[in-house]
FIKOL-464752 format. One record per atom (N, C-alpha, C): x, y, z; residue in one letter; atom name; residue number from 1. Coordinates in nm, 4 decimals, always signed. Layout:
BEGIN
         c1         c2         c3   code   site   pos
          X          Y          Z      A     CA   NUM
...
//
This chain:
BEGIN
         c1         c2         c3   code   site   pos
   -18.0678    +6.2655    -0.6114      X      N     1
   -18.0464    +6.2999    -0.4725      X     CA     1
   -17.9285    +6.3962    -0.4601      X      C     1
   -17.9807    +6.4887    -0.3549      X      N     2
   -17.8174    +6.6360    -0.3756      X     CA     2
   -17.7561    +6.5270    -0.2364      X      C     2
   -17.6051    +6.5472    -0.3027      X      N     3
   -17.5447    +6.5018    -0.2218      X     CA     3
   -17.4797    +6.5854    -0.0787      X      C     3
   -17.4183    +6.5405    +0.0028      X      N     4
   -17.3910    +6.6612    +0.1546      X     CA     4
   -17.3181    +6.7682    +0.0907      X      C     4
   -17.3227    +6.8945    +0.1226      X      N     5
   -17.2042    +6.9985    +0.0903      X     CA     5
   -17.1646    +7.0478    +0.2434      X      C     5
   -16.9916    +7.0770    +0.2472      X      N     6
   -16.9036    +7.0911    +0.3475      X     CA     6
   -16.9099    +7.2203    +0.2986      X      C     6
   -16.9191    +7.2966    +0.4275      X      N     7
   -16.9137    +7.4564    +0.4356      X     CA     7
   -16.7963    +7.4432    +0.5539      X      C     7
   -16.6909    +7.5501    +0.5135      X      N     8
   -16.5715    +7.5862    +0.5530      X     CA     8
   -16.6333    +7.7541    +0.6616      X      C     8
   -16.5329    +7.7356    +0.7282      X      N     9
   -16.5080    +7.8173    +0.8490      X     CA     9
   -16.5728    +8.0047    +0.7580      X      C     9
   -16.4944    +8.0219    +0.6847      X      N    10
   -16.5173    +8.1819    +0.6402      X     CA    10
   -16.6601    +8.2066    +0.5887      X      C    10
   -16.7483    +8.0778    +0.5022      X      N    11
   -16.8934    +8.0859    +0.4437      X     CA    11
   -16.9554    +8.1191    +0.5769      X      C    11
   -16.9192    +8.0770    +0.7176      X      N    12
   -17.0346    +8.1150    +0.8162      X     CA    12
   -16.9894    +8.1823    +0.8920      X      C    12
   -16.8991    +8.2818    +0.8734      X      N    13
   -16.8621    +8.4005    +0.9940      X     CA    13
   -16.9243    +8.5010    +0.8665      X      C    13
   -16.8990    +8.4975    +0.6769      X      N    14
   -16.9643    +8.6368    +0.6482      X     CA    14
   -17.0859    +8.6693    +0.6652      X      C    14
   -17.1889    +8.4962    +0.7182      X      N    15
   -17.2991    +8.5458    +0.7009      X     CA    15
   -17.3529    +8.6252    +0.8563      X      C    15
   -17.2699    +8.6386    +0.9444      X      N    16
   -17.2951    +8.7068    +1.0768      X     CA    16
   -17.2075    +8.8036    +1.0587      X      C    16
   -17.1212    +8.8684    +0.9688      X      N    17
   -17.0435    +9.0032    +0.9861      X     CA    17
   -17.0995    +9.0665    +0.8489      X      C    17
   -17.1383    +9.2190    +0.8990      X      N    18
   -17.1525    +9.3406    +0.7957      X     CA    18
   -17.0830    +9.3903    +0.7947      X      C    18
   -16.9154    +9.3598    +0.7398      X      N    19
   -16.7878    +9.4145    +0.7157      X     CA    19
   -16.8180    +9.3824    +0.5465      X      C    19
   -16.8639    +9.2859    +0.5067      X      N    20
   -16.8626    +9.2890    +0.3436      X     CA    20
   -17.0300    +9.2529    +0.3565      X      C    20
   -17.0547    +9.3487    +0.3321      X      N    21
   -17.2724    +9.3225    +0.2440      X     CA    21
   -17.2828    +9.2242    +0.1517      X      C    21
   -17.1794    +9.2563    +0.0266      X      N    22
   -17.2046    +9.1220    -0.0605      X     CA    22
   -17.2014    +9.0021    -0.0413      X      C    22
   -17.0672    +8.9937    +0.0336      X      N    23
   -17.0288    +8.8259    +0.0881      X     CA    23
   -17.1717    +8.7976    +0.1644      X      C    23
   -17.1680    +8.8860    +0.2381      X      N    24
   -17.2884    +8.8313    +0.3731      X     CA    24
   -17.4104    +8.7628    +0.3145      X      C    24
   -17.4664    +8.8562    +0.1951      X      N    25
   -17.5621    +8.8092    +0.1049      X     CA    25
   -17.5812    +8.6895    +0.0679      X      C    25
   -17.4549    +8.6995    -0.0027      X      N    26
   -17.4135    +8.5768    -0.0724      X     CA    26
   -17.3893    +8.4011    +0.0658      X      C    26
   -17.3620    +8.4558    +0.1599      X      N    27
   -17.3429    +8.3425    +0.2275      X     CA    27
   -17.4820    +8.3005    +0.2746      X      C    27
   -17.5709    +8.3648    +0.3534      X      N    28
   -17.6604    +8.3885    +0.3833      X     CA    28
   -17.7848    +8.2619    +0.2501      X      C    28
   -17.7612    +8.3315    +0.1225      X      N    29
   -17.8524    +8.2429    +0.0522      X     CA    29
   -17.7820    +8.1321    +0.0508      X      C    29
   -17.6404    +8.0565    +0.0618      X      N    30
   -17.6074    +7.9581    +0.0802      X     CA    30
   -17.6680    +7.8762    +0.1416      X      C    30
   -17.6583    +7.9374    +0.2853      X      N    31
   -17.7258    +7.8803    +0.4414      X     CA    31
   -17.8177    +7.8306    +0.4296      X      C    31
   -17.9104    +7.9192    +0.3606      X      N    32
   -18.0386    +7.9100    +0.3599      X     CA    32
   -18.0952    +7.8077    +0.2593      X      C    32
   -18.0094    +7.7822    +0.1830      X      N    33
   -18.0667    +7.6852    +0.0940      X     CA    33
   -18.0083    +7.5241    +0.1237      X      C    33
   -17.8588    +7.5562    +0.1888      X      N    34
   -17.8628    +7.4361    +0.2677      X     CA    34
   -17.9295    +7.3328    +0.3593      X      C    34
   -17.9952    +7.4529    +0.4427      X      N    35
   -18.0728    +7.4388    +0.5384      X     CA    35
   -18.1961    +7.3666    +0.5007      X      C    35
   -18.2403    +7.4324    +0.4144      X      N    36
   -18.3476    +7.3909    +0.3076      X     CA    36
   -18.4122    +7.2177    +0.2453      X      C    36
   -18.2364    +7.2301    +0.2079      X      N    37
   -18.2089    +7.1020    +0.1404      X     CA    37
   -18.1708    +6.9642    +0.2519      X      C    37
   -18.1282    +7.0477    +0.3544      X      N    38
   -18.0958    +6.9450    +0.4862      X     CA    38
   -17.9490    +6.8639    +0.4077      X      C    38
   -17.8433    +6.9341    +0.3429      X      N    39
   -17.7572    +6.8967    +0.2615      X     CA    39
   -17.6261    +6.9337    +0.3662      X      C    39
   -17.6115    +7.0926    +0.4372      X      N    40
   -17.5019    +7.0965    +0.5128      X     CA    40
   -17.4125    +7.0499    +0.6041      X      C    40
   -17.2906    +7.0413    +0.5711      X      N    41
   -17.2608    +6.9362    +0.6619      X     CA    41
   -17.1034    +7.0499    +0.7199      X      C    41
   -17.0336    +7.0268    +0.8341      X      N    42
   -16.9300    +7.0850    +0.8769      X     CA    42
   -16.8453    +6.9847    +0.9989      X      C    42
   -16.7488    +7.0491    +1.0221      X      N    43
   -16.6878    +6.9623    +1.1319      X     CA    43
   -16.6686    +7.0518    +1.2360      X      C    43
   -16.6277    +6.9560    +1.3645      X      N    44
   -16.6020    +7.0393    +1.4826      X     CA    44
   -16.4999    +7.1084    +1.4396      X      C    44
   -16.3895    +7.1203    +1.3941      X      N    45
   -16.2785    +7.2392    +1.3363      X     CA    45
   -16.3342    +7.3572    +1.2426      X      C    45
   -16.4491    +7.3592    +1.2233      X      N    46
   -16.5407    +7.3913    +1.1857      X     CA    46
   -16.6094    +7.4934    +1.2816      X      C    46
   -16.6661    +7.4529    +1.3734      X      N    47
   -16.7487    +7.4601    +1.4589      X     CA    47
   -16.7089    +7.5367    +1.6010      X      C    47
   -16.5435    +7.5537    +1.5873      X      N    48
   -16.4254    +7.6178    +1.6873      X     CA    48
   -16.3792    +7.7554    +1.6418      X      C    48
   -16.3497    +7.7030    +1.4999      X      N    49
   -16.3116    +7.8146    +1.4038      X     CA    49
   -16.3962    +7.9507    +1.4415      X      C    49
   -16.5318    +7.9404    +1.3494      X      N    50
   -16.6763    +7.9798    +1.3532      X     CA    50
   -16.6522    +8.0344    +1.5013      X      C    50
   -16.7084    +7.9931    +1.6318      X      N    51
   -16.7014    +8.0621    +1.7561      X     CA    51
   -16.6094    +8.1410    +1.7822      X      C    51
   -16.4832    +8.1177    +1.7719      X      N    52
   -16.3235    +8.2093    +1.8187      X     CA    52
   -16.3857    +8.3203    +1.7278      X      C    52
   -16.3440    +8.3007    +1.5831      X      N    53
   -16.3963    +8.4211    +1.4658      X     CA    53
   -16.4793    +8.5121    +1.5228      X      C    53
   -16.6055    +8.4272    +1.5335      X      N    54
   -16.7462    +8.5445    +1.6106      X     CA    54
   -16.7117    +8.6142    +1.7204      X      C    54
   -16.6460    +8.5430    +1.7794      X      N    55
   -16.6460    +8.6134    +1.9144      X     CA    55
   -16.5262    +8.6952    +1.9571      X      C    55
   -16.3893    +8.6580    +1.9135      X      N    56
   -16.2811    +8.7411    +1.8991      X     CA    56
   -16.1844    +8.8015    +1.7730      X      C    56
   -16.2560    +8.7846    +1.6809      X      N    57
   -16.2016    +8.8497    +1.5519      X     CA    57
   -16.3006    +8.9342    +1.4897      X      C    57
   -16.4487    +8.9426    +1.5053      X      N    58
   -16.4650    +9.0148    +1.4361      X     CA    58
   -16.4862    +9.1517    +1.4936      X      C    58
   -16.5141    +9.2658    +1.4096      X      N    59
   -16.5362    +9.3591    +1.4849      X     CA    59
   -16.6563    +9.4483    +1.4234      X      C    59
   -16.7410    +9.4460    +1.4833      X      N    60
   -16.8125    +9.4427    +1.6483      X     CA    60
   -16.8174    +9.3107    +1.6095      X      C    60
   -16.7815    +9.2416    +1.7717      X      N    61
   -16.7579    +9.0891    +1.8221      X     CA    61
   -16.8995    +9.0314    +1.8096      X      C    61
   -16.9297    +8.9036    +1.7820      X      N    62
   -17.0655    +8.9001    +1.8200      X     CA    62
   -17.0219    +8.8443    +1.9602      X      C    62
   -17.1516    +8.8471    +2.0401      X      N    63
   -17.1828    +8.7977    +2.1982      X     CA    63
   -17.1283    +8.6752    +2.2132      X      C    63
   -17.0972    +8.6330    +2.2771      X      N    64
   -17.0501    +8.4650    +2.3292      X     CA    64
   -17.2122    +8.3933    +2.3071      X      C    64
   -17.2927    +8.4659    +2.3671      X      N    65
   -17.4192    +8.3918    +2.4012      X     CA    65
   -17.4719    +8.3867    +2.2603      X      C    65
   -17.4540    +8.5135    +2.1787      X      N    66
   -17.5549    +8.4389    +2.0536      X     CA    66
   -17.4612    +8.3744    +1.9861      X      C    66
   -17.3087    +8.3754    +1.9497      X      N    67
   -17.2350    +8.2838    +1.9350      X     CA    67
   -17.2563    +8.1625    +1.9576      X      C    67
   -17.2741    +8.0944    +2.0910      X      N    68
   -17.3206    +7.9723    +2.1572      X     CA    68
   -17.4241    +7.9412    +2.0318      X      C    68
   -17.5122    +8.0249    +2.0494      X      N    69
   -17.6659    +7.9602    +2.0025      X     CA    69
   -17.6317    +7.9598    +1.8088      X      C    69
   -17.5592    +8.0381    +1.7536      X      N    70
   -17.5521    +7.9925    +1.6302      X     CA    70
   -17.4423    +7.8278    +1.6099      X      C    70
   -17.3462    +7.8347    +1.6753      X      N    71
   -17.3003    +7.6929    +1.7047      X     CA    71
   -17.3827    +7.6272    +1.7395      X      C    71
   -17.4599    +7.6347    +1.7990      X      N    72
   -17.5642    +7.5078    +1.8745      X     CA    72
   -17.6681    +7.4496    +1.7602      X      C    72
   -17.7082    +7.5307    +1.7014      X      N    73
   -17.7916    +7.5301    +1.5525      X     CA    73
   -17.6740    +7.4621    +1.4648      X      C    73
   -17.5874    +7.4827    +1.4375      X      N    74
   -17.5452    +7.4117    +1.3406      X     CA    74
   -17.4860    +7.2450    +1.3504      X      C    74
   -17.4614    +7.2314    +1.4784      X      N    75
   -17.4649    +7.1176    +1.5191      X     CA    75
   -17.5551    +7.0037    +1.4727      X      C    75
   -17.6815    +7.0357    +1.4349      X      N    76
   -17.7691    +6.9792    +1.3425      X     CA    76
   -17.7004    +6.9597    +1.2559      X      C    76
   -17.5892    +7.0043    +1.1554      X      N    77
   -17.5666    +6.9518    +1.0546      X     CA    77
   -17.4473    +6.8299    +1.0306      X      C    77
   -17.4449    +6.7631    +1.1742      X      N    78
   -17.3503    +6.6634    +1.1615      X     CA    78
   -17.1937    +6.6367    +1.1879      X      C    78
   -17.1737    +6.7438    +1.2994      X      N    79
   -17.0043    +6.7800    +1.2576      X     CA    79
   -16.9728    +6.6354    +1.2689      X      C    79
   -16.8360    +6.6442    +1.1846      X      N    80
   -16.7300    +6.5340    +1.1551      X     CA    80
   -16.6455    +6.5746    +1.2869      X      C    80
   -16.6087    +6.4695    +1.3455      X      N    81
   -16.5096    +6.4192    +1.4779      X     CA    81
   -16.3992    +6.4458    +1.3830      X      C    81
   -16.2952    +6.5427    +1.4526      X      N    82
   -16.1444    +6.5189    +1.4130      X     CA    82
   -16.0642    +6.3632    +1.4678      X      C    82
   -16.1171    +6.2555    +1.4355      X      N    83
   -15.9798    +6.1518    +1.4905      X     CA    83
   -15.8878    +6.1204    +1.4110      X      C    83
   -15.8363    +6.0403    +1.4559      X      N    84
   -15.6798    +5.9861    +1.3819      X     CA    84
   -15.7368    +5.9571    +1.2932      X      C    84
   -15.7984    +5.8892    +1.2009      X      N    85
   -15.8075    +5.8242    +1.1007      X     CA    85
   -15.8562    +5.9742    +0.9822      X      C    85
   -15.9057    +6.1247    +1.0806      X      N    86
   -15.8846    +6.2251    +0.9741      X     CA    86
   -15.7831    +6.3067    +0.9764      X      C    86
   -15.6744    +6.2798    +1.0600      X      N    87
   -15.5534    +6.3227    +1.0686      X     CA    87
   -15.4359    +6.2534    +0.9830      X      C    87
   -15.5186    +6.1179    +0.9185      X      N    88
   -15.4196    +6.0543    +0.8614      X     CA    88
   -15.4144    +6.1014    +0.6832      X      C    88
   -15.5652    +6.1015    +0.6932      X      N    89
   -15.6820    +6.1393    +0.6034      X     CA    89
   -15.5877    +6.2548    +0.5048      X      C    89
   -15.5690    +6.4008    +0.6198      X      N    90
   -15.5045    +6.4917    +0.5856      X     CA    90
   -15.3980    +6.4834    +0.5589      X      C    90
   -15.2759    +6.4338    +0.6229      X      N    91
   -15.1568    +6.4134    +0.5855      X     CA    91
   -15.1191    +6.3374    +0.4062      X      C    91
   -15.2228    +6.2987    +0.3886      X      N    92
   -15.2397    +6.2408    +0.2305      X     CA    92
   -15.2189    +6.3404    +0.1522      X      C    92
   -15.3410    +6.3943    +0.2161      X      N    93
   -15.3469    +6.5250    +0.1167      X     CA    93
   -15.3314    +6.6420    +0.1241      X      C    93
   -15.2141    +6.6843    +0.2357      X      N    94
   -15.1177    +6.7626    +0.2389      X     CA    94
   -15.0429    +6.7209    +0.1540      X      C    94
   -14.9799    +6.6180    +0.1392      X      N    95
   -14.8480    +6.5937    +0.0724      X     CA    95
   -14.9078    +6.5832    -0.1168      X      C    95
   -14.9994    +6.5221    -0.1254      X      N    96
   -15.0291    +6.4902    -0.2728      X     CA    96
   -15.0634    +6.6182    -0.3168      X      C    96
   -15.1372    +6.6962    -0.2277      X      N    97
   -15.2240    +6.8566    -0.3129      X     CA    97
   -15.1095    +6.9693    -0.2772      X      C    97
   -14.9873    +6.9733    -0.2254      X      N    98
   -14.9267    +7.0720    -0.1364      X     CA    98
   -15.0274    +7.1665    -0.1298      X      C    98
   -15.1210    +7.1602    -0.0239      X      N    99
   -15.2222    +7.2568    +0.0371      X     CA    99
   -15.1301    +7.2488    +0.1567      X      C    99
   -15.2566    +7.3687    +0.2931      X      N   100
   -15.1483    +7.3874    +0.3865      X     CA   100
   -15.2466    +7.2727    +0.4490      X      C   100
   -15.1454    +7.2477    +0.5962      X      N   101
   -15.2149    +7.1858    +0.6821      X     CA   101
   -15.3993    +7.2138    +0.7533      X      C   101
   -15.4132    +7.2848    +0.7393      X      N   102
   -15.5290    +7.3295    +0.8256      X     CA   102
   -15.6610    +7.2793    +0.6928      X      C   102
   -15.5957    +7.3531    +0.5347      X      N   103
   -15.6880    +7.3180    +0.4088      X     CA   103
   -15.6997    +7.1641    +0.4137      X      C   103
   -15.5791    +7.0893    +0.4140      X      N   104
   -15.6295    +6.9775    +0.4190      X     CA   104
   -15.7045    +6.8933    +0.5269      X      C   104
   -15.6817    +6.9368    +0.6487      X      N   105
   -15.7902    +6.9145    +0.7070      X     CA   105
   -15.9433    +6.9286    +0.6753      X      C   105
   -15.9604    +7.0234    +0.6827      X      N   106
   -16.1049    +7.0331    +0.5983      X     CA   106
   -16.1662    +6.9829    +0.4636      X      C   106
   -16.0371    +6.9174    +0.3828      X      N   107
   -16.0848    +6.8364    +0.2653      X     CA   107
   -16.0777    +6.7187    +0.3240      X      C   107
   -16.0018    +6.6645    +0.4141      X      N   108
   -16.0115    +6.5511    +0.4536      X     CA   108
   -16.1477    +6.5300    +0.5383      X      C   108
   -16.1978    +6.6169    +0.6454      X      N   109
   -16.3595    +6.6106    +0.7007      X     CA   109
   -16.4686    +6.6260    +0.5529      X      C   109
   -16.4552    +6.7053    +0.4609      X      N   110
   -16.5617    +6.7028    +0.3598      X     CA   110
   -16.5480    +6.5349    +0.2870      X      C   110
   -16.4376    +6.4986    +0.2741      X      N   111
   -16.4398    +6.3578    +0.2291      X     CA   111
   -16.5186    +6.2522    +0.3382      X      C   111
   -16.5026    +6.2569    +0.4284      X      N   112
   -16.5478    +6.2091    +0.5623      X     CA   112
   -16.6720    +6.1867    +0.5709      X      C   112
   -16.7322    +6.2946    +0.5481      X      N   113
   -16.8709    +6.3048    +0.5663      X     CA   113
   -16.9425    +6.3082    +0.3976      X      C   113
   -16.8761    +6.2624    +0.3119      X      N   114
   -16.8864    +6.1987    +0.1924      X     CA   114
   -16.9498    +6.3288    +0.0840      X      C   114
   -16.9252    +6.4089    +0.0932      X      N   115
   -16.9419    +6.5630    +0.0439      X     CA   115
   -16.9262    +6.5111    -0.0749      X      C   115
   -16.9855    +6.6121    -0.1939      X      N   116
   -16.9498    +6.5951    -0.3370      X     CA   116
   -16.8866    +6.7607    -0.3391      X      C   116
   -16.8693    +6.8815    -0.3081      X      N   117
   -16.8624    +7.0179    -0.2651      X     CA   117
   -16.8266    +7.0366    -0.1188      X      C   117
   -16.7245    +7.0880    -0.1571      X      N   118
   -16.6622    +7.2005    -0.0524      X     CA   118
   -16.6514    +7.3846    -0.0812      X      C   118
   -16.7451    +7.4133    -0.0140      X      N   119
   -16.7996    +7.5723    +0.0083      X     CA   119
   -16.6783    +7.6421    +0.0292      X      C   119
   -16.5792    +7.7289    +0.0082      X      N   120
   -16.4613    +7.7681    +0.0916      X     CA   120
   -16.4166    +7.8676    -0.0760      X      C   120
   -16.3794    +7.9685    +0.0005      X      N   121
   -16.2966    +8.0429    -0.0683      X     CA   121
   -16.1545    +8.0474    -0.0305      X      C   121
   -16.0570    +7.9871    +0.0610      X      N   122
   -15.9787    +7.9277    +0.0722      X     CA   122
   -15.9203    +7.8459    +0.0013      X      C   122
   -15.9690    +7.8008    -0.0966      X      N   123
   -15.8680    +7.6856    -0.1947      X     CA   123
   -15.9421    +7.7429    -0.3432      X      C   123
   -15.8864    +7.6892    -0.4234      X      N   124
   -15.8882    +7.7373    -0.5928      X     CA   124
   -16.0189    +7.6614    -0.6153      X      C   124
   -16.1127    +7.7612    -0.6936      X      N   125
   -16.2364    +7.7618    -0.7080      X     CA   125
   -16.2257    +7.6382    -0.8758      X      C   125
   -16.3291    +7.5405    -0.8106      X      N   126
   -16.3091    +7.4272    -0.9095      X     CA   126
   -16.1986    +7.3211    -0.8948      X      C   126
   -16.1121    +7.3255    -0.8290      X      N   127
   -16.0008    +7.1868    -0.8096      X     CA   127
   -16.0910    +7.1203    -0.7170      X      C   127
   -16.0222    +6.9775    -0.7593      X      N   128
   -16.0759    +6.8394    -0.7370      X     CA   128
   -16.0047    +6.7868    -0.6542      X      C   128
   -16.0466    +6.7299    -0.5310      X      N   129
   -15.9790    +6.6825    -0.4674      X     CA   129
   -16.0352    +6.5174    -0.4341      X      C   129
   -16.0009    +6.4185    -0.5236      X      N   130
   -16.0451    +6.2996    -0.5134      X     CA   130
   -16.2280    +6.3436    -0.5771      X      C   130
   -16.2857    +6.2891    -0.4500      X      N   131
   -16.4338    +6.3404    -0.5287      X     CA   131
   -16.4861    +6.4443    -0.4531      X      C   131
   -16.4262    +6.5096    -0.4001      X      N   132
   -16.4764    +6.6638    -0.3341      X     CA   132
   -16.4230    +6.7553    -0.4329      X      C   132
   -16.4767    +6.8605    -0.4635      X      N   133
   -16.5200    +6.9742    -0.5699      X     CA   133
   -16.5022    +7.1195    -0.4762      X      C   133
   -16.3986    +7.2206    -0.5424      X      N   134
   -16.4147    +7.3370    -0.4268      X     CA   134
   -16.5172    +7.4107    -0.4785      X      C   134
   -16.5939    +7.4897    -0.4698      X      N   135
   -16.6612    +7.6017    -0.5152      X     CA   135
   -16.6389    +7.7226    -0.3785      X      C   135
   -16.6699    +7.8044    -0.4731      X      N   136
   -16.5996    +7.9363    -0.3967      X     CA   136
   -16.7744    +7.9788    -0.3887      X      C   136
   -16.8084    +8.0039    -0.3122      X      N   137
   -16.9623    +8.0419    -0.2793      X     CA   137
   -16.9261    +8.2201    -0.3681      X      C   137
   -16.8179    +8.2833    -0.3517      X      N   138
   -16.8908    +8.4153    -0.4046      X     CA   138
   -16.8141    +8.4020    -0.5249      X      C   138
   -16.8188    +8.3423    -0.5938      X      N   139
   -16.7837    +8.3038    -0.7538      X     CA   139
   -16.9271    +8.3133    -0.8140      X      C   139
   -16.9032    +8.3538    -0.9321      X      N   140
   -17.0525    +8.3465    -0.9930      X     CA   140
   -17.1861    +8.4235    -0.9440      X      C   140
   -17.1354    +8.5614    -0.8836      X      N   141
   -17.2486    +8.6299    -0.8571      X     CA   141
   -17.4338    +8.6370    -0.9549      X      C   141
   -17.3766    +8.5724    -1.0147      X      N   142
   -17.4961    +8.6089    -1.1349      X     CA   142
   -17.5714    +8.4416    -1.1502      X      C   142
   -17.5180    +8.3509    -1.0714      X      N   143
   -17.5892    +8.2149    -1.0463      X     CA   143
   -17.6645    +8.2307    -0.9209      X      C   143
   -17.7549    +8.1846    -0.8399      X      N   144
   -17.8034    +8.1356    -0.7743      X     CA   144
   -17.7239    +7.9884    -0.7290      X      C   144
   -17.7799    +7.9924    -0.5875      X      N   145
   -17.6278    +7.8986    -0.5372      X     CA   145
   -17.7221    +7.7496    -0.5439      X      C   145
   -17.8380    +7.7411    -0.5750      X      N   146
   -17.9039    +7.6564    -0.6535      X     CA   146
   -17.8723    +7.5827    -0.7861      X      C   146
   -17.8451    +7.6954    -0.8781      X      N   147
   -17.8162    +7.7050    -0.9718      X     CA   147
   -17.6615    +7.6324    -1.0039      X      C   147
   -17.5769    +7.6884    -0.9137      X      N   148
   -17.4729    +7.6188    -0.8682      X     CA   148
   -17.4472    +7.4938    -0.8465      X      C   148
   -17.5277    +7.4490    -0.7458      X      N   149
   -17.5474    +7.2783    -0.6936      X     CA   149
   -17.5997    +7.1770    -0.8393      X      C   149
   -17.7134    +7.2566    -0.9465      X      N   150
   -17.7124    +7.1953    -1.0476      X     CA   150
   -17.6251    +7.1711    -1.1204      X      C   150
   -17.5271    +7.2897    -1.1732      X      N   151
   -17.3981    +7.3001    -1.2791      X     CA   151
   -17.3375    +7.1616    -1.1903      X      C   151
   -17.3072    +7.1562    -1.1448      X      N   152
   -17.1844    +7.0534    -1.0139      X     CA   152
   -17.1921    +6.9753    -1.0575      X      C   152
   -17.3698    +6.9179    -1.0927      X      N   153
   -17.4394    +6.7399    -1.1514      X     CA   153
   -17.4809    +6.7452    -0.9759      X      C   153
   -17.5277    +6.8171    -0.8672      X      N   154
   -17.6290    +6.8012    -0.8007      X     CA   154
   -17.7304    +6.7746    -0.7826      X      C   154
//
C-alpha cells in the first residue's frame, strides 16, 4: 500500500507558473500521479500559501477565480487543521532539526496526516525527519516520480 505524500506550498504554484518549464513539468507529473494514486495529502497552510502565491506573487497573477477553483480541487486531498497540538508538534521540531519555523510546520502537518514523504524543495533532499522523508520533486530528473515513490520502499 503507497503510503500519503505531503506536497509543500512551491510543488503546486510551479505547476500553474511558466516562469520555469522544467519545474512546471516536473510538478505537474507529480500531481498527476498523486492524483492518480489518491495518495496527496496538504494542509490548510498549505492551501493559503498556494492562493496568496497564485494570486499575488506570481507574475502574470493567476485570477482569484481560477485560483479559488484550483484550491477548491485540492481540498479533496485532506488538508490537515493547523491546531495546537500541530503547533506543539512544530516547536519539537524546530528545536531538535534547527529548521525554520514555517519548515517545521509543514513537517509537523506531513507527520499529522501520517505521510511517509514530504514533496518540498525547501528542506535537504533525503533528511529524515522521524518517519517523514524529504524528496525534492526536481531531484532526479531522469526518474519518473513513480519511480521515485518505489526507491522510498513505496
Amino acid at each position: 500500500m503507497i503510503e500519503p505524500v505531503f506536497v509543500d506550498t512551491n510543488v503546486l504554484v510551479y505547476r500553474h507558473s511558466a516562469l520555469e518549464p522544467r519545474k512546471q513539468v516536473r510538478a505537474d507529473s507529480w500531481y498527476k500521479l498523486l492524483w492518480e494514486l489518491r495518495v496527496g495529502r496538504l494542509s490548510f497552510q498549505v492551501l493559503q500559501e498556494t492562493y496568496s502565491t497564485l494570486t499575488r506573487k506570481l507574475i502574470p497573477a493567476v485570477p482569484d477565480s481560477d485560483a479559488q477553483a484550483i484550491i477548491r480541487k485540492l481540498a479533496a486531498w485532506n488538508p490537515v487543521p493547523v491546531d495546537f497540538s500541530t503547533l506543539e508538534r512544530a516547536w519539537l521540531l524546530q528545536a531538535r532539526y534547527s529548521v525554520s519555523w514555517w519548515d517545521a510546520l509543514i513537517v509537523a502537518a506531513a507527520q499529522q496526516a501520517g505521510c511517509a514523504i514530504l514533496l518540498t524543495e525547501d528542506l535537504q533532499h533525503g533528511q529524515l525527519f522521524d518517519n517523514v522523508r524529504v524528496v525534492n520533486p526536481f531531484e532526479s530528473p531522469d526518474r519518473t516520480p513513480a519511480q521515485i515513490l518505489e526507491l522510498a520502499g513505496q
